[in-house]
C-alpha positions as CSV (number, residue, x, y, z in Angstrom):
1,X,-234.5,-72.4,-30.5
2,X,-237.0,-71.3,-28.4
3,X,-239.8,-68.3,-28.9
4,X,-241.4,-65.3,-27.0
5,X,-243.8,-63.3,-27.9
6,X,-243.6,-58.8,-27.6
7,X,-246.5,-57.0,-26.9
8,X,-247.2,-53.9,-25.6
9,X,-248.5,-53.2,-21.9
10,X,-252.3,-51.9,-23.9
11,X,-255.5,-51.5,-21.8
12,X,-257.3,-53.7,-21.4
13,X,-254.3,-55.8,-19.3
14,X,-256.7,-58.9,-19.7
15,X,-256.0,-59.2,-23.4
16,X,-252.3,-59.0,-23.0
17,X,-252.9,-61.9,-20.6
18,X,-255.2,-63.7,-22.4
19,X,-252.7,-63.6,-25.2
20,X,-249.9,-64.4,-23.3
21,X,-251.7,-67.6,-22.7
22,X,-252.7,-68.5,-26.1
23,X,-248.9,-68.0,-26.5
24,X,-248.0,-70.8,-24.1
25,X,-250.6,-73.5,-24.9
26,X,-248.6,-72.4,-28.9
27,X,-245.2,-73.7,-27.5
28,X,-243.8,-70.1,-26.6
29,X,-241.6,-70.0,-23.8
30,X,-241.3,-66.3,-22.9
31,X,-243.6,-63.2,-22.6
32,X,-242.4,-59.9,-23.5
33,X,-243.9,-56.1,-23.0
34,X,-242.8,-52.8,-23.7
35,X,-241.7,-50.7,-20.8
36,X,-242.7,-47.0,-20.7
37,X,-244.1,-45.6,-17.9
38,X,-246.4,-43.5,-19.4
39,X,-247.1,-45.1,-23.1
40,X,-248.3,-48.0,-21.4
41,X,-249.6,-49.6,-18.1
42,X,-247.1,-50.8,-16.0
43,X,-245.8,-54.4,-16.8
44,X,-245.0,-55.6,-13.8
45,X,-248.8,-55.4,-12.4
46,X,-249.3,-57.6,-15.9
47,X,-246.5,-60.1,-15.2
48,X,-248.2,-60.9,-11.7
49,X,-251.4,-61.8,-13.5
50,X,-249.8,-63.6,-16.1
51,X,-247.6,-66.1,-14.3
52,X,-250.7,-66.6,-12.4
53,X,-252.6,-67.9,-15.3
54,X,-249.6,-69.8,-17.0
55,X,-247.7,-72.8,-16.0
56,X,-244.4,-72.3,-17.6
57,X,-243.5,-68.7,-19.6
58,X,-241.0,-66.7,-18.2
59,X,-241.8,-63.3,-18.6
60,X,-239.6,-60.1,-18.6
61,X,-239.7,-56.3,-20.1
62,X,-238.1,-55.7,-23.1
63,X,-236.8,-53.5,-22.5
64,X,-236.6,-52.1,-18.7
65,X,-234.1,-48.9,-18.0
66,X,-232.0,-47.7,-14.7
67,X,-233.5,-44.6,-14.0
68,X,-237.3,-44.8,-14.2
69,X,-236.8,-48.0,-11.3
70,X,-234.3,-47.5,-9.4
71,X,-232.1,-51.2,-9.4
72,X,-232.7,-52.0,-6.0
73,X,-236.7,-51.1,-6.3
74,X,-236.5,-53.4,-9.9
75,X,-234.2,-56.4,-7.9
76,X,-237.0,-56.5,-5.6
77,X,-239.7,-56.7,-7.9
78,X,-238.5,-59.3,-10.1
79,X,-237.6,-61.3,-6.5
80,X,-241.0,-61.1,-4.9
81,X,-242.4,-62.2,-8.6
82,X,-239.8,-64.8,-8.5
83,X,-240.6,-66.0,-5.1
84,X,-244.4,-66.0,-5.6
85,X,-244.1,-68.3,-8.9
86,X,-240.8,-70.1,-9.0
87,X,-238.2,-68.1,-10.9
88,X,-239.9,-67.0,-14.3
89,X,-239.1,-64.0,-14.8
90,X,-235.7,-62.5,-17.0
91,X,-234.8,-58.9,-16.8
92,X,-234.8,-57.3,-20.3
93,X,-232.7,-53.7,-20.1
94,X,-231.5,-51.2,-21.9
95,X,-230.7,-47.0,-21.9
96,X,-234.6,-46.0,-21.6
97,X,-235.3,-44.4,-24.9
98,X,-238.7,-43.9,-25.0
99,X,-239.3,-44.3,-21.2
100,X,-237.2,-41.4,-20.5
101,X,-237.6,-39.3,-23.5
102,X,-241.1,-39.4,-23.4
103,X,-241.0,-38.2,-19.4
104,X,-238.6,-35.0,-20.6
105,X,-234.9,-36.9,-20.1
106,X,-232.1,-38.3,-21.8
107,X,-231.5,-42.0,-22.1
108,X,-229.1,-43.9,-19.5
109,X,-225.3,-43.2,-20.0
110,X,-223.8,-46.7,-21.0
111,X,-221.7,-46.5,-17.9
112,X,-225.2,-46.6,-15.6
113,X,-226.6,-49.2,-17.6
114,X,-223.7,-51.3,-16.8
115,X,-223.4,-50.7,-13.2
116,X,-227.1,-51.4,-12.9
117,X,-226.7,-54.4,-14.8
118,X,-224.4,-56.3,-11.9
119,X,-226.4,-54.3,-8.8
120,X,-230.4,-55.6,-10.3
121,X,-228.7,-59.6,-10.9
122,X,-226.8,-59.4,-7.7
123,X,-229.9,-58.1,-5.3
124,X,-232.3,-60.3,-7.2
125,X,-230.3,-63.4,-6.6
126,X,-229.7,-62.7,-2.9
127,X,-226.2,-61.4,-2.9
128,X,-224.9,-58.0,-1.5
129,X,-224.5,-55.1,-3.7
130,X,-223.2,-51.6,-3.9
131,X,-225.9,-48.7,-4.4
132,X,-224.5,-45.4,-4.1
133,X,-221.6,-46.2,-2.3
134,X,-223.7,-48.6,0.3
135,X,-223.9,-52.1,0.9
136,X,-227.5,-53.2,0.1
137,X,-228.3,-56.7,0.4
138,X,-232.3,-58.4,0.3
139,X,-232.6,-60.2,3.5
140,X,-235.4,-62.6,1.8
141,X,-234.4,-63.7,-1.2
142,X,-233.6,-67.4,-1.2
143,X,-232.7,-69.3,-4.3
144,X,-233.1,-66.7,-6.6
145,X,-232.3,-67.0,-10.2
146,X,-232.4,-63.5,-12.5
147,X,-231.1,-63.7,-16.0
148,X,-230.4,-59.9,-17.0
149,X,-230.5,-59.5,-20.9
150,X,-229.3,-56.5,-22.3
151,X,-230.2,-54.5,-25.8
152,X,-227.9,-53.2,-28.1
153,X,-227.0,-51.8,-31.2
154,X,-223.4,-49.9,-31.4
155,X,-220.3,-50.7,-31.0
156,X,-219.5,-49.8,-27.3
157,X,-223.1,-51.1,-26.4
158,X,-222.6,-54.6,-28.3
159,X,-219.1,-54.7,-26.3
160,X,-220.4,-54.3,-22.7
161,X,-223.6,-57.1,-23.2
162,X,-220.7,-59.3,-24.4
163,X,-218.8,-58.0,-21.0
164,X,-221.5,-58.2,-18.6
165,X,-225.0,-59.5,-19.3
166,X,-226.1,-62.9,-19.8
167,X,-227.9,-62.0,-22.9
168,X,-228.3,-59.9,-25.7
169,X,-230.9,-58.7,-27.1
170,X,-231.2,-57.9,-30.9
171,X,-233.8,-55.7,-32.4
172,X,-234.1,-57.0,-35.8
173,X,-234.3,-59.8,-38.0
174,X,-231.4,-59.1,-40.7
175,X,-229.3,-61.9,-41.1
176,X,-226.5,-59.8,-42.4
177,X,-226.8,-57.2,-39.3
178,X,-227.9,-60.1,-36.9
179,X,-224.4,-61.8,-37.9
180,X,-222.1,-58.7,-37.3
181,X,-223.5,-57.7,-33.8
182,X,-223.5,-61.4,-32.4
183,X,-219.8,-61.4,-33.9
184,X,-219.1,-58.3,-31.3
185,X,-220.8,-59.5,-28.8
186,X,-219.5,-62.9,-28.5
187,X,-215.9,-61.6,-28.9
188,X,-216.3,-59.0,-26.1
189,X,-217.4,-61.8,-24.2
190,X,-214.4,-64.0,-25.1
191,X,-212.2,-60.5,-25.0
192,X,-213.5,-60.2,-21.2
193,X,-212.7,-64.1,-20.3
194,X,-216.1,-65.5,-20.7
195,X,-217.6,-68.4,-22.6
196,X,-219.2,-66.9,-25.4
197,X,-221.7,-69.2,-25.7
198,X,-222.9,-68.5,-22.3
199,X,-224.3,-65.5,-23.7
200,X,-227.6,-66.3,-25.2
201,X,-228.9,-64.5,-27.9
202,X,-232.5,-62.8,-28.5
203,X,-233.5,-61.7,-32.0
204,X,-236.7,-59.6,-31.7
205,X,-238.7,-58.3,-34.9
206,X,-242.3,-58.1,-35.9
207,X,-243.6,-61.2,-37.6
208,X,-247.0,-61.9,-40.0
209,X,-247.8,-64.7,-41.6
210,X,-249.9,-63.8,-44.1
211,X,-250.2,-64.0,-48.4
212,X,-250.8,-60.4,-48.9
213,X,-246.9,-58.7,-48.5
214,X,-248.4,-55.6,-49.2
215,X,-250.4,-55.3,-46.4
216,X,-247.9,-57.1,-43.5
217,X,-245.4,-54.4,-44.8
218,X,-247.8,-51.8,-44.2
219,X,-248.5,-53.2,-40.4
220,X,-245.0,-53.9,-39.8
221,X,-243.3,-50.4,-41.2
222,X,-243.3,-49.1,-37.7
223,X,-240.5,-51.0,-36.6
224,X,-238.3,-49.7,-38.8
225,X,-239.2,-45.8,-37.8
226,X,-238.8,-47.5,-34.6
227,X,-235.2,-49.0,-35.1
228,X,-234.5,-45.8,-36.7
229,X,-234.8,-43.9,-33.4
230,X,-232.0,-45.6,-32.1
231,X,-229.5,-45.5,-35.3
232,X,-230.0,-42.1,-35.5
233,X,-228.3,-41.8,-32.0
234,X,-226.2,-44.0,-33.5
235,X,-225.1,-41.6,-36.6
236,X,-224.7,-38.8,-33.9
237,X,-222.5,-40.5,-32.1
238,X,-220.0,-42.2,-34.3
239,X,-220.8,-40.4,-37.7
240,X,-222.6,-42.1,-40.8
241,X,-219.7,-43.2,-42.2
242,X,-217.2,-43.7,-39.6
243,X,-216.6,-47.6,-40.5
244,X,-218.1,-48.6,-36.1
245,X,-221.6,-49.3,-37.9
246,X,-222.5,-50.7,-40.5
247,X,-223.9,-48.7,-43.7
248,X,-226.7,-52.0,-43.9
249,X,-228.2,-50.0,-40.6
250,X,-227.7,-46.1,-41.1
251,X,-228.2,-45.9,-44.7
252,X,-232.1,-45.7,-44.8
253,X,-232.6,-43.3,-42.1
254,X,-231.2,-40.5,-44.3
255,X,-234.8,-39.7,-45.1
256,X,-236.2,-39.3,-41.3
257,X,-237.4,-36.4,-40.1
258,X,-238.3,-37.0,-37.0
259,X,-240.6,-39.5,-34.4
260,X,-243.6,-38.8,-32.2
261,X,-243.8,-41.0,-29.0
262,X,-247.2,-41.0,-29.6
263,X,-247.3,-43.5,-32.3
264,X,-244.3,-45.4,-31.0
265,X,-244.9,-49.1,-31.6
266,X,-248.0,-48.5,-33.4
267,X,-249.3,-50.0,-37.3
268,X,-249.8,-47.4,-39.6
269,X,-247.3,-44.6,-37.5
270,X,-246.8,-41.5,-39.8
271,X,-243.2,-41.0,-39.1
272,X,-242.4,-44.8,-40.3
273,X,-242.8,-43.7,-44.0
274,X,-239.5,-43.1,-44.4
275,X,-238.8,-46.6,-44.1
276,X,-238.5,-48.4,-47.2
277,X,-240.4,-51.8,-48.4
278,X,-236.5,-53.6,-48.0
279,X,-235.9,-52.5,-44.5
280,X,-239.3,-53.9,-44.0
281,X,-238.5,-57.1,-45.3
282,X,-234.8,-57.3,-43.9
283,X,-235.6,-56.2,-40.5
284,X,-239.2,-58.2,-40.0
285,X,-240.5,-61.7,-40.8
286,X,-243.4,-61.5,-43.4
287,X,-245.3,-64.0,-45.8
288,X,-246.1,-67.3,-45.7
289,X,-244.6,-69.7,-43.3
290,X,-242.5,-71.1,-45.7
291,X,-240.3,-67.8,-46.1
292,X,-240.9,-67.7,-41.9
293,X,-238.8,-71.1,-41.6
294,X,-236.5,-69.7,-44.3
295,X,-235.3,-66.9,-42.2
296,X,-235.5,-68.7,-38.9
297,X,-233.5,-71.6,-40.3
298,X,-230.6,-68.2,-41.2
299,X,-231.1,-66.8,-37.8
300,X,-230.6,-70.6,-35.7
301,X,-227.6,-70.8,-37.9
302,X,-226.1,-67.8,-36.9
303,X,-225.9,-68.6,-33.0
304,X,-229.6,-67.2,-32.2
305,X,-231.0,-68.9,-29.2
306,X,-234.7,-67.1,-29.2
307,X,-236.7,-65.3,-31.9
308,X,-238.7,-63.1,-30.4
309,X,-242.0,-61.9,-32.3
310,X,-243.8,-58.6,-32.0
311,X,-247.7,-58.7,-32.6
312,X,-248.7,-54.9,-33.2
313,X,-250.7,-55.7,-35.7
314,X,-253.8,-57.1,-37.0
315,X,-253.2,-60.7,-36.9
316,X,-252.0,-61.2,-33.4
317,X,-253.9,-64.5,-33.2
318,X,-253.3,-66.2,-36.6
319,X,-249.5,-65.5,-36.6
320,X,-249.7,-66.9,-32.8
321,X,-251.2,-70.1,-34.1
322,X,-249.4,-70.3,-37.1
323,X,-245.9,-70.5,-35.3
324,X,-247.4,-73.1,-32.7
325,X,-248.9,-75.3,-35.1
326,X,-246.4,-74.7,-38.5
327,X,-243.0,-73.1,-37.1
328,X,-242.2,-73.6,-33.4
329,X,-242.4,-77.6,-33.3
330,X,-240.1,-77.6,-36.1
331,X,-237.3,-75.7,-34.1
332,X,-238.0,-77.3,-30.8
């Protein structure tokens, strides 16, 4: 199994760096960041900076959207990375929630997302592509290599990553959830004549190692507000009870009343207290490393191929140490 590590794209851009490196010398693999335009600085400035001052992580956005890049201008951008440093980067996408809500517009149809999907892998890796009803191709690309990894939660979402992308990307830890959508996914693969295991398999959720549960619940509840944006688009779309997602994911949301981009990603968010102390515990990894290893141990047995971990919180550094020293060599 390998590891990454999500944060978000904060000023100052030194101490995402700096962490990004105290991330590799800990046996992580990739580096993740947000992707919103105007939440955060921009990643790809980071990413430049970042391969500069590693040796091996791969980094990628998790997640990146159509619209706010066009696919040609992100191709490109991942290329020129990729020809500057040796093919490190993997292109993490999805519909642009906050992205595009936050700048006054609705998140990607499914139907762009896919067609991006195939134009962003095909320019990055030097082959021709249709844009608009043009032939595009990059005349410099040589030898490229771009993994595009897509996130998903419904059913029709879940189908095309299986279809199209060369991984999926799971926000949340539940073994229970994390078992049905790899399920969908790896059947729309084999549904669409792939290998299923060619898809690899990204579970990303907040993780603290720490004694006090209390107080990791409290700097981990925003991710559940957070994964609560999206299944309420969910329940709009397919209905709460309409048997295409599971009650384990809509249920708790019955008590949201809303989210503010302003605290989105963010310990201590107002509009996660909705989210109850189980969700916390079923959707993140919290405690001691012993009940760390327990759930990884679940998730590597249910076909994941990365855990993912976001650090918004107050222990960035300790849970980064604790996974290189306690956790990662014991899945390598």
């Amino acid at each position: 199994m390998d590891f990454g590590l999500v944060l978000q794209a904060d000023p100052p851009s030194s101490a995402v760096v700096s962490l990004m490196r105290r991330a590799e010398r800990n046996g992580f693999r990739y580096g993740w960041t947000f992707d919103s335009a105007v939440l955060w600085q921009e990643p790809f400035v980071i990413y430049s900076r970042i391969l500069d001052h590693t040796e091996r992580l791969i980094v990628g956005p998790m997640v990146t959207n159509p619209s706010t890049r066009t696919p040609e201008v992100t191709a490109s951008t991942f290329a020129t990375l990729n020809e500057m440093y040796g093919n490190r980067t993997v292109c993490g996408i999805g519909r642009g929630d906050s992205a595009m809500r936050v700048a006054g517009r609705p998140p990607n149809t499914l139907a762009r997302l896919g067609e991006a999907i195939g134009v962003i892998r095909d320019l990055a890796e030097g082959r021709p592509a249709d844009v608009g009803g043009h032939r595009v191709q990059i005349p410099w690309v040589r030898d490229g290599k771009l993994p595009v990894w897509m996130g998903a939660y419904g059913p029709k979402a879940l189908a095309m990553a299986g279809e199209l992308a060369d991984g999926f990307i799971l926000q949340l830890a539940d073994p229970f959830l994390t078992e049905w959508m790899v399920k969908a996914v790896r059947q729309a693969a084999a549904d669409a004549g792939r290998d299923p295991a060619e898809v690899t398999i990204c579970v990303a959720a907040p993780a603290y190692v720490g004694d006090d549960l209390d107080h990791a619940r409290a700097q981990c509840r925003w991710f559940g507000g957070m994964v609560g944006n999206h299944v309420a688009d969910l329940v709009a779309r397919y209905g709460e009870r309409s048997g295409l997602v599971p009650e384990e994911l809509t249920a708790y949301i019955k008590a949201r009343e809303g989210y503010d981009y302003a605290h989105h990603g963010r310990a201590g968010s107002p509009h996660a207290d909705f989210v109850p102390d189980t969700v916390v515990d079923r959707f993140c990894l919290l405690g001691p490393v012993a009940a760390h290893r327990e759930r990884l141990e679940q998730l590597k047995a249910l076909g994941v191929d990365q855990f993912a971990l976001y650090a918004m919180h107050d222990a960035k550094e300790s849970t980064i140490d604790a996974y290189g020293t306690e956790l990662i060599p014991a899945f390598a």
